[in-house]
C-alpha positions in Angstrom: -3.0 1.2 4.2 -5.4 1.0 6.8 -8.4 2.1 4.4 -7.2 -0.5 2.2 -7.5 -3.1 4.4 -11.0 -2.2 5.6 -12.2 -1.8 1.5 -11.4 -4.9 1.4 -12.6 -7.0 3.9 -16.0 -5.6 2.6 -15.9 -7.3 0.0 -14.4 -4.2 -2.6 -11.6 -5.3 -4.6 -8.4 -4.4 -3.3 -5.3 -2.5 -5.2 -3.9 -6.3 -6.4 -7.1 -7.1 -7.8 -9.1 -9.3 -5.5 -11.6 -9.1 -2.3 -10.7 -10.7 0.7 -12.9 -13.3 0.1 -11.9 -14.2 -3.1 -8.2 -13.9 -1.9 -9.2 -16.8 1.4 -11.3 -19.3 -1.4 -7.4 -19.0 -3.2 -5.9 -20.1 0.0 -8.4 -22.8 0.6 -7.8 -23.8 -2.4 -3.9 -24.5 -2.0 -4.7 -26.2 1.3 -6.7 -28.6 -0.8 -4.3 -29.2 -3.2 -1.7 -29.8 -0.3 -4.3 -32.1 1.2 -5.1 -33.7 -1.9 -1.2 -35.3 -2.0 -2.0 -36.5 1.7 -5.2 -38.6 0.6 -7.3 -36.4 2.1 -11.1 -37.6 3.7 -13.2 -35.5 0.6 -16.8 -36.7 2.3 -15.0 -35.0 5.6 -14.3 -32.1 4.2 -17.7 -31.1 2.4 -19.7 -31.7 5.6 -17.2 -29.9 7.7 -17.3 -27.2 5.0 -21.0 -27.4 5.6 -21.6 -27.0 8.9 -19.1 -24.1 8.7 -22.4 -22.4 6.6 -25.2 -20.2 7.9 -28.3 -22.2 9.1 -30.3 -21.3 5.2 -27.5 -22.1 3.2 -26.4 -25.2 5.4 -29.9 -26.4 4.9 -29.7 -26.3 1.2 -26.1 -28.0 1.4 -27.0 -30.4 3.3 -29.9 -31.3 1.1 -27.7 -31.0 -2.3 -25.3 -33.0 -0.7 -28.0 -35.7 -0.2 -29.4 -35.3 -3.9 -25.8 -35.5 -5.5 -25.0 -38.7 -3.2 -28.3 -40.1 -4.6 -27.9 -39.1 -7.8 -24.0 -40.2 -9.2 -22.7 -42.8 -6.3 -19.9 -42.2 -9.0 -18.6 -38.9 -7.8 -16.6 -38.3 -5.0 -17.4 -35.3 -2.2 -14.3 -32.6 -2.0 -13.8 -29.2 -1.2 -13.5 -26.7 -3.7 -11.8 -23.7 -3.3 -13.3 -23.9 -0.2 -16.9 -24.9 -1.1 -18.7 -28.6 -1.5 -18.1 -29.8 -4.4 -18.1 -33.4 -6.1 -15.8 -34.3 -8.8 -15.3 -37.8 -11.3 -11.3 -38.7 -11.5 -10.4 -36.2 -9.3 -12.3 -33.0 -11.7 -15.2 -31.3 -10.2 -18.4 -32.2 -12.1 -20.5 -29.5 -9.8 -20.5 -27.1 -7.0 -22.0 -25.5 -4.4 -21.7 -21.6 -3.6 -22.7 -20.9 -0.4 -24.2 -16.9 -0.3 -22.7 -15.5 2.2 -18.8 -17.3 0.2 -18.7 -14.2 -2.0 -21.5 -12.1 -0.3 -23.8 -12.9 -2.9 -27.7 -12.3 -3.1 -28.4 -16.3 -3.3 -26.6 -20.0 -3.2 -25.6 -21.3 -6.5 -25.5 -25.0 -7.9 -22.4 -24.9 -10.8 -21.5 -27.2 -13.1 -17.9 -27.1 -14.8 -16.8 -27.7 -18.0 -16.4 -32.1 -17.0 -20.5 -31.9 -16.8 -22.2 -33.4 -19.6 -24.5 -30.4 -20.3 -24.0 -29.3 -23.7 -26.8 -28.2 -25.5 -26.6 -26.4 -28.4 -24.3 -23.3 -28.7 -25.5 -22.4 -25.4 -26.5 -23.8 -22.1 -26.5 -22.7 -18.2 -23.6 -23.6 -16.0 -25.0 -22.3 -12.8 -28.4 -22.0 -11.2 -29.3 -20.1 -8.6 -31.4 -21.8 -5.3 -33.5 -19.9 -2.6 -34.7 -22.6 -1.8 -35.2 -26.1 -2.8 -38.8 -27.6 -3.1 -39.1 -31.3 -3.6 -39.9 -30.2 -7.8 -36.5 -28.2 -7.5 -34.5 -31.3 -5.9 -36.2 -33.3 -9.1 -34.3 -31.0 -11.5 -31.1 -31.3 -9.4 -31.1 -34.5 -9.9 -31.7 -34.8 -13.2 -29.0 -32.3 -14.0 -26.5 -34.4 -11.6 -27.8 -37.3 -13.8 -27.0 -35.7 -17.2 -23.9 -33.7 -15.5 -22.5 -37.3 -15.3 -23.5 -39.6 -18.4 
């Protein structure tokens, strides 16, 4: 039991399937949805959310967060299964994955299936950012743009 336990908190799935980080961005994800009833503060949340992030990831965050703002006044900030995320009539539009959420190699910008992407038979839903220069934060916003036409 105990060498279950410890397999998964390092991030290896556990016998019912899922790490333990995937198994806390669940539960942050129910405590959304129960805050969601109570009219919860979604611009709140994300920068809370944020400065909850390791000083490289926050600093991208923050940045997104500032691009997206720019970008579609029209969407509102909330949390995501426990991430920033920003969402038209109450559907996330895009995302942000913090590395160190999944223990991942880098931060990822995603767009859901509500994003006006398409293009084609095939087109990217997530990027991945180590680091944003101002050319980068260009694209952003120009995805955020199109995400939301």
């Amino acid at each position: 039991m105990a060498e279950r336990k410890a397999a998964a908190k390092s991030g290896q799935r556990s016998a019912k399937g899922f790490t333990a980080e995937e198994r806390a961005a669940m539960r942050e994800r129910a405590r959304e949805q129960r805050a969601e009833g109570k009219k919860a503060d979604g611009e709140r949340d994300v920068v809370a959310k944020i400065a909850e992030m390791p000083k490289a990831d926050r600093a991208k965050a923050e940045r997104l967060h500032a691009i997206v703002k720019a970008s579609a006044p029209e969407l509102s900030p909330k949390t995501w299964y426990g991430m920033p995320a920003y969402a038209r009539d109450g559907k996330v539009v895009c995302f942000f994955q913090s590395a160190d959420k999944f223990k991942s190699r880098y931060a990822t910008l995603g767009f859901s299936d509500e994003a006006n992407l398409d293009q084609g038979a095939m087109w990217p839903t997530s990027f991945a950012l180590t680091e944003l220069t101002p050319a980068d934060e260009k694209k952003i916003a120009a995805l955020v743009k199109k995400a939301v036409s």
